[in-house]
C-alpha positions in Angstrom: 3.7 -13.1 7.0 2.3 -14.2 3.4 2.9 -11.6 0.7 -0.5 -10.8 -1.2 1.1 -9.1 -3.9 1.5 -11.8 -6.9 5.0 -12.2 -7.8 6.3 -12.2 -11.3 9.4 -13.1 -13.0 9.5 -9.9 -15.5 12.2 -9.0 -17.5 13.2 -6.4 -19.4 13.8 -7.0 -23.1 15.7 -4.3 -24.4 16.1 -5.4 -28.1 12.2 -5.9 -28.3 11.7 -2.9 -26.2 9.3 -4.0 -23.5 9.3 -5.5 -20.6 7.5 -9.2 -20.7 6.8 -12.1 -18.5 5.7 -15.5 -19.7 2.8 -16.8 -18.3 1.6 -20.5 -19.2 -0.9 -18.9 -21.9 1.6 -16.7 -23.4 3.7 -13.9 -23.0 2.4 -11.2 -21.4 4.1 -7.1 -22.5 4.3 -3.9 -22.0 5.6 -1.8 -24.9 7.6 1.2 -25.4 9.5 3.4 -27.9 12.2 5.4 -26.6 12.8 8.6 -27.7 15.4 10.8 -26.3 14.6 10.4 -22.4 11.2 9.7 -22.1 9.6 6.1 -22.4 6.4 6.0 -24.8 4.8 3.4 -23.8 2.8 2.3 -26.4 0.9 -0.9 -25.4 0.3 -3.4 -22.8 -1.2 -7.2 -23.3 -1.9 -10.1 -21.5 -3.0 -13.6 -22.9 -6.8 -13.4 -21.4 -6.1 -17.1 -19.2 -4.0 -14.4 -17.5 -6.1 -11.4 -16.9 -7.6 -10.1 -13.7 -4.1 -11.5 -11.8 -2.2 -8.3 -11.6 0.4 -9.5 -14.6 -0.2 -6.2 -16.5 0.1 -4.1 -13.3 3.4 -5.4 -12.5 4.6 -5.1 -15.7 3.7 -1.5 -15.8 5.1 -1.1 -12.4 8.8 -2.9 -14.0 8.6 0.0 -16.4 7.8 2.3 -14.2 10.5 1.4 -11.8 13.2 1.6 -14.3 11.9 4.8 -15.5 12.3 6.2 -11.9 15.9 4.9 -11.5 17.3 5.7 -14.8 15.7 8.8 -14.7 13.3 8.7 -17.5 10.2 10.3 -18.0 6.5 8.1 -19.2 4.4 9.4 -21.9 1.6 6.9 -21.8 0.3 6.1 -25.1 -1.5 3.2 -24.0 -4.8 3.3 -22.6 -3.8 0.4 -19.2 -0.5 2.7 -18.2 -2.7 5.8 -18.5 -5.9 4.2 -16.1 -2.8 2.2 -14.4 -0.7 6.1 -13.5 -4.3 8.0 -13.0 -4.9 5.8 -10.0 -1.4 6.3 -8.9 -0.5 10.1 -7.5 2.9 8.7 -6.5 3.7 7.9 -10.5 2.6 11.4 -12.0 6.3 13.0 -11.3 7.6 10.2 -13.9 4.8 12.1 -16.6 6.7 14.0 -19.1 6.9 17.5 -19.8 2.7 18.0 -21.4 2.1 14.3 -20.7 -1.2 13.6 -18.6 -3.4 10.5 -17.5 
C-alpha cells in the first residue's frame, strides 16, 4: 500500500535551533528559541518552489514530535504552528502553561 503522506528528510539542527530540510529550492525551517522547557517557536519558511507540498507541516510536526518525547511544552509565536496546532486537538496538550492557538 502507497503511503500519501510526503516524506521528508528533516533534521534537527540544534546549534541553529530549528529543524530544516533542504529542498532543491532551498532550505526549508522551522524556528525556535528555547527557554527553560518550553519551545518558542518563532518562525517557519519554505522556499515558495516548495509550498503547497506539506514541507512546513512536517517540519512542524518534527518539532512537535520532539517536544512530546522530550517533554517540552510549544509556545507558538509563529503564525503556521499556531493555524498548524489550532487544526490539531491532539497537539494542544504540548501548549504551554497561558499558551493558545
Amino acid at each position: 500500500m502507497n503511503d500519501p503522506t510526503p516524506h521528508f528528510d528533516i533534521v534537527h539542527n540544534e546549534v541553529a535551533h530549528r529543524f530544516e530540510v533542504a529542498l532543491p529550492a532551498g532550505l526549508g525551517h522551522t524556528d525556535y528559541r528555547r527557554v527553560g522547557n518550553t519551545l518558542h517557536m518563532v518562525h517557519t519558511e519554505v522556499p515558495e518552489p516548495g509550498q503547497n507540498r506539506g514541507v512546513a507541516a512536517s517540519l512542524v510536526a518534527a518539532a512537535l514530535d520532539y517536544a512530546r518525547a522530550n517533554g517540552l511544552r510549544i509556545v507558538p509565536m509563529c503564525s503556521y504552528v499556531r493555524a498548524y496546532m489550532r487544526k490539531r486537538p491532539e497537539t494542544h496538550d504540548l501548549l504551554a502553561p497561558g499558551a493558545h492557538v
